[in-house]
C-alpha positions in Angstrom: -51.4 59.8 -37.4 -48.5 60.2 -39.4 -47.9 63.6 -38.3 -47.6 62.4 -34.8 -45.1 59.7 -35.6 -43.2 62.3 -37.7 -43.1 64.8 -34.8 -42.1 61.4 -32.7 -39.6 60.7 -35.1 -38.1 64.5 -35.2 -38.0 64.1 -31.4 -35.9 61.2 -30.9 -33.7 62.1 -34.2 -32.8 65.8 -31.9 -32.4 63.7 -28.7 -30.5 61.4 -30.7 -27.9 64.1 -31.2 -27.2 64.9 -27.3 -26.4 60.7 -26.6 -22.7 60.1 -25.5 -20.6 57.2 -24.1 -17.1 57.1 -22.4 -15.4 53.6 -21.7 -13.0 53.2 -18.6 -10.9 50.5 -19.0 -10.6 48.2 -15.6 -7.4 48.5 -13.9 -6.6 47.0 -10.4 -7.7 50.2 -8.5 -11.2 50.2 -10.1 -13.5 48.1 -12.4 -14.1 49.0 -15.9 -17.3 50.3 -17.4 -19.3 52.0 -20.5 -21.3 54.8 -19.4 -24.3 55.9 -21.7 -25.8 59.9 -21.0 -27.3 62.1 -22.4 -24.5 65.5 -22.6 -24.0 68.9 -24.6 -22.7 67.6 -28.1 -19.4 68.4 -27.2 -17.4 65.6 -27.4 -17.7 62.9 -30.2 -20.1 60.0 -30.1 -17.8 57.6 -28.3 -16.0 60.3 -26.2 -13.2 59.1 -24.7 -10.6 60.2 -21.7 -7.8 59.6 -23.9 -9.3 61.8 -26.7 -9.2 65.0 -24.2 -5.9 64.3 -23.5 -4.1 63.5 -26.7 -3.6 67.1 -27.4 -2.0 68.2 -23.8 1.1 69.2 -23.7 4.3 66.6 -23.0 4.9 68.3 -19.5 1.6 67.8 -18.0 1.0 64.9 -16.0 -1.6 62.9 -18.2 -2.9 60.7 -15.3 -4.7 64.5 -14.2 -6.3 65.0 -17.4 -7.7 61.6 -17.6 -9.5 62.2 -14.0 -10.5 65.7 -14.8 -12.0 64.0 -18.5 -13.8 61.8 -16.7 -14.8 63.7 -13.6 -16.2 66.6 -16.5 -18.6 63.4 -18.5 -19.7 62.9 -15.0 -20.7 66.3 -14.7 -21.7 67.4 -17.5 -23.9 64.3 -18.4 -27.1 63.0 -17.1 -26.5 58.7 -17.0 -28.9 56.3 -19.1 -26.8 53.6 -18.4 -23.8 52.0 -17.0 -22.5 48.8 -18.9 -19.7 46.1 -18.1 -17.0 47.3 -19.6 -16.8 46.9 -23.5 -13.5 46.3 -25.7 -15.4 47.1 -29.0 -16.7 50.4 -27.7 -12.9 50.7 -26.0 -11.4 50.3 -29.6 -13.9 52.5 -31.3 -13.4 55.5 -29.2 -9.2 55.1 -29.7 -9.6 54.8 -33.3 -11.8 58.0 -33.1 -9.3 59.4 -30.4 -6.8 59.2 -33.3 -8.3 60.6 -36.1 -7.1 63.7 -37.5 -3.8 63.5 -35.3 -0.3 63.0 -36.0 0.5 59.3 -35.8 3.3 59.2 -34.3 2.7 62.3 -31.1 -0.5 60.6 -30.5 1.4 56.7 -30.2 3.9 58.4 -28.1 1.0 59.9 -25.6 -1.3 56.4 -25.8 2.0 55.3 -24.7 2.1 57.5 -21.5 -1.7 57.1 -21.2 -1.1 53.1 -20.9 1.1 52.8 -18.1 -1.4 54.1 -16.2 -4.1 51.1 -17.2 -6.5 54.1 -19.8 
């Protein structure tokens, strides 16, 4: 009996590892939302659009990178759920967004990122 719940246990640690979430703020073309999927460990824990784009280059348009960041958690993912759209996990992914970057480049592109309601 033990065995089985340490085998259980080892499962849902390993499929523990492959759980994501992304949160798209709402804006007034579209409603806001926290999607939970199962995805390659690729991205962090609370992977966020703004995260893949932090790190692009000035000249490219950002509002691109944030579609393509999304459209690519879409893809990539299979969806356990989709929640109303969270500020904690909104904050939590920018704070992860920003770790291990310059300060101030990484303002300066949140900057560019929020004019666009991400």
């Amino acid at each position: 009996m033990r065995i089985a719940l340490v085998l259980v246990g080892a499962v849902l640690l390993f499929c523990a590892l492959f759980v994501r979430s992304y949160t798209v703020p709402p804006a007034p073309d579209r409603r806001g939302y926290t999607a939970v999927s199962l995805a390659p460990p690729n991205r962090p824990l609370f992977g966020s659009p703004r995260a893949d784009c932090l790190g692009s280059p000035d000249s490219e348009p950002v509002i691109g990178c944030l579609v393509a960041s999304v459209n690519r958690a879409r893809r990539e993912a299979v969806p356990l759920l989709v929640l109303a759209f969270s500020p904690t996990c909104y904050d939590l992914s920018q704070r992860i967004a920003l770790i291990g970057r310059d300060g101030a480049a990484a303002e300066a592109r949140l900057a560019q990122i929020a004019r666009f309601g991400w």
